[in-house]
MDTraj code that builds the backbone (N, CA, C; nanometers):
import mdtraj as md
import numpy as np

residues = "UNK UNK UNK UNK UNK UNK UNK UNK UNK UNK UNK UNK UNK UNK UNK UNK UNK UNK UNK UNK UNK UNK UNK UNK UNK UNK UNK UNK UNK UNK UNK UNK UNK UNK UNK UNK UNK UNK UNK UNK UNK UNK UNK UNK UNK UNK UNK UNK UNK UNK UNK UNK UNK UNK UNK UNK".split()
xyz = np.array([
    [1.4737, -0.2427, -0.8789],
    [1.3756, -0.1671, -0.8045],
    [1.2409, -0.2392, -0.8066],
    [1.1653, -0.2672, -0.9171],
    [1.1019, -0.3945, -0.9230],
    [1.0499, -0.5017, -0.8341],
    [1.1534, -0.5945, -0.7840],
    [1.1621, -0.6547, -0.7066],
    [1.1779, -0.6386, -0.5280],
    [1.1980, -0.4747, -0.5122],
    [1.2118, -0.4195, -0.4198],
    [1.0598, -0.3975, -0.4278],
    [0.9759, -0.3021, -0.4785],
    [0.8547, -0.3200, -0.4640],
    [0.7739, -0.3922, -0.4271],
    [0.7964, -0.5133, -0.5309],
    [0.7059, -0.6717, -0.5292],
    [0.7677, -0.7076, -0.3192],
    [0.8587, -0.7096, -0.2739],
    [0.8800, -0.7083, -0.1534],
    [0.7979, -0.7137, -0.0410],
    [0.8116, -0.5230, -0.0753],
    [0.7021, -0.4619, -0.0055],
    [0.6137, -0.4603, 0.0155],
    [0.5462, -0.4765, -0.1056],
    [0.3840, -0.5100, -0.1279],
    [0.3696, -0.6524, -0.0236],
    [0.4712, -0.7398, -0.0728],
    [0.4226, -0.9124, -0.0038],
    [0.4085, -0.8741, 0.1376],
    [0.5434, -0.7804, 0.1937],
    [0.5902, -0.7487, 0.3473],
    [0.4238, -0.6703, 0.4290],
    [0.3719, -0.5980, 0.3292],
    [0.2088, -0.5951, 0.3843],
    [0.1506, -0.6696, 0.4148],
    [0.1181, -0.7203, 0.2634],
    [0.0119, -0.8263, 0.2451],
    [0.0543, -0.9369, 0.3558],
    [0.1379, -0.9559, 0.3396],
    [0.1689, -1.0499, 0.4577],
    [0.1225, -1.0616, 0.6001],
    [0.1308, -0.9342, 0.6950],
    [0.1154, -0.8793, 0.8073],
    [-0.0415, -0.8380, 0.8681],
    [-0.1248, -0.8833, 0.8875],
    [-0.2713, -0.9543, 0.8834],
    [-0.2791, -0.8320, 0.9387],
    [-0.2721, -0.7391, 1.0658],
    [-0.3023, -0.6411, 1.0987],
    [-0.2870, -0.5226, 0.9471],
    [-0.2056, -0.4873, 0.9099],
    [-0.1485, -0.3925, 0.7977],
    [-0.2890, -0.4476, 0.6588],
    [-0.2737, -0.5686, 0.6327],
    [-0.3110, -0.6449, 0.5061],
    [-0.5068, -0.5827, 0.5601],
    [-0.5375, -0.5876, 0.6815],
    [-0.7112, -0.5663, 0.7112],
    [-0.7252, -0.4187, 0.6962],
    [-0.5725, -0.2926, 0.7383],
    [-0.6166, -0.2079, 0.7100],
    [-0.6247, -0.1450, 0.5163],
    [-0.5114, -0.2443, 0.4338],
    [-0.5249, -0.2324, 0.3400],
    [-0.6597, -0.2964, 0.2616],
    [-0.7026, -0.3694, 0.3087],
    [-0.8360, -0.4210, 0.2499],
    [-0.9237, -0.3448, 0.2642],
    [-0.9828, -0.2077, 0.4000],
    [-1.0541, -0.1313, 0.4460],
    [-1.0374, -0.0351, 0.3412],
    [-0.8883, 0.0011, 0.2899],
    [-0.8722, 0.0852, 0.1960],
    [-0.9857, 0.0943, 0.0592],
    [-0.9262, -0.0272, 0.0552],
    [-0.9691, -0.0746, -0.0984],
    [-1.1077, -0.0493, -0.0711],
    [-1.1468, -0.1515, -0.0103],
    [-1.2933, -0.1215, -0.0585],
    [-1.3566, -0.0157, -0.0499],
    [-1.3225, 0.1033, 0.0072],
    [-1.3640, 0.2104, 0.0240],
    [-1.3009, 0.3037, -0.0565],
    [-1.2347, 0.3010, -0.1357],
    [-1.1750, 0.3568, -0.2280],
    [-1.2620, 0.3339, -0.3632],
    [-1.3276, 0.2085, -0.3774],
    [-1.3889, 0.1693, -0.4857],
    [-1.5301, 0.2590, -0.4661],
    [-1.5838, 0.3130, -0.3835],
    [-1.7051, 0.3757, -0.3667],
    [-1.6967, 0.5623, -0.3270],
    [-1.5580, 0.5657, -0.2880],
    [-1.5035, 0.7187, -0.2247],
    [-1.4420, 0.8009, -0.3300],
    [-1.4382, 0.8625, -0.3451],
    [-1.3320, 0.9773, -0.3787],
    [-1.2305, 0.9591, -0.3040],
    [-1.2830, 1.0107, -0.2050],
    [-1.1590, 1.1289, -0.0925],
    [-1.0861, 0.9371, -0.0760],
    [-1.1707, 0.8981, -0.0511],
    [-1.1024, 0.7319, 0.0277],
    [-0.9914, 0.6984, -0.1440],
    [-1.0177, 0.7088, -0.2535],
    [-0.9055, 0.6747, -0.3495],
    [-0.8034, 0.7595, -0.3344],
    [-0.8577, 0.8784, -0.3179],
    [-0.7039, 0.9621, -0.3427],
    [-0.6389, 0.9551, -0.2247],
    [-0.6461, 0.8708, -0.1019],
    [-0.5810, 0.8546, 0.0023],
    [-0.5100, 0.7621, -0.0081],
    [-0.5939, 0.6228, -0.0851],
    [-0.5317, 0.5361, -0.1665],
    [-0.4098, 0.5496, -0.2111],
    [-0.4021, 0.6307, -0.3184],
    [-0.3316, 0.6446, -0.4187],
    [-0.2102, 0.7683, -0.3154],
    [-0.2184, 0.8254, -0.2381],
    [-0.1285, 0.8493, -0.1254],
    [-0.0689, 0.7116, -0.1147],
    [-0.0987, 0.6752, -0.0043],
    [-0.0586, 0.5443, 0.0559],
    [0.0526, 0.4579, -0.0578],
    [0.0146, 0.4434, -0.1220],
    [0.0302, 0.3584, -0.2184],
    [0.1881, 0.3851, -0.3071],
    [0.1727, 0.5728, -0.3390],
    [0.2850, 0.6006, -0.3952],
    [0.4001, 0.6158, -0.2669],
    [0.3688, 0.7185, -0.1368],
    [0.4634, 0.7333, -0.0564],
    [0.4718, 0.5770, -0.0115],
    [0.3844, 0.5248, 0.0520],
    [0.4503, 0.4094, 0.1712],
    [0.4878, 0.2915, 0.1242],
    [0.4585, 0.2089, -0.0045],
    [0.4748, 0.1237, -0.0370],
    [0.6266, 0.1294, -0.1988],
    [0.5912, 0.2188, -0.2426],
    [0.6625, 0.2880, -0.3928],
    [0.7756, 0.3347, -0.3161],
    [0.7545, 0.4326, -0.2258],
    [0.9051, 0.5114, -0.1744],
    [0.9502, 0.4210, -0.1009],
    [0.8973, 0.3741, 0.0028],
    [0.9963, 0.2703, 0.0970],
    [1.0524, 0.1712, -0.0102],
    [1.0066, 0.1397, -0.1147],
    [1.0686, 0.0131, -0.2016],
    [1.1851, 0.1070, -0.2626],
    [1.1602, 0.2242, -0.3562],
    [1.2604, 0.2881, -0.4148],
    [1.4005, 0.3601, -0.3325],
    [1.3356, 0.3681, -0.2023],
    [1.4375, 0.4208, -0.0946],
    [1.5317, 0.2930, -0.0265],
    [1.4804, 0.1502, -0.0600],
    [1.5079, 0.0298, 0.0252],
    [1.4990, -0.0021, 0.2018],
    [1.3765, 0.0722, 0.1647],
    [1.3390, 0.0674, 0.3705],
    [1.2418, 0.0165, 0.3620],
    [1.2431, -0.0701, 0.4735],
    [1.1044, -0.2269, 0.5039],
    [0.9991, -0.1304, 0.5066],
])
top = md.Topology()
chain = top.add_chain()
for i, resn in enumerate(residues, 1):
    res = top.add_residue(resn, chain, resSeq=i)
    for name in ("N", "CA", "C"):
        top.add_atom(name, md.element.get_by_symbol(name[0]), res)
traj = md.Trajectory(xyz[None], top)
């Protein structure tokens, strides 16, 4: 499962459109509230479940 994660994460990071809205995240997460805990959404469903479920 692990390695299914590490995947996912790259399969973002990778994808320059996806990777600018994850960077928008971040940094606004570092100064937000509401913007972390959307974060931390994102993060467990779309990246955690699609890896633990095995969907791109």
């Amino acid at each position: 499962m692990g390695g299914a994660r590490v995947r996912t994460c790259l399969e973002v990071w990778g994808d320059e459109g996806r990777r600018a809205r994850m960077l928008a995240m971040l940094r606004s997460a570092m100064t937000n509230g509401r913007a972390g805990a959307r974060l931390r959404e994102f993060v467990t469903v779309a990246l955690f479940g699609r890896a633990r479920t095995g969907r791109p």
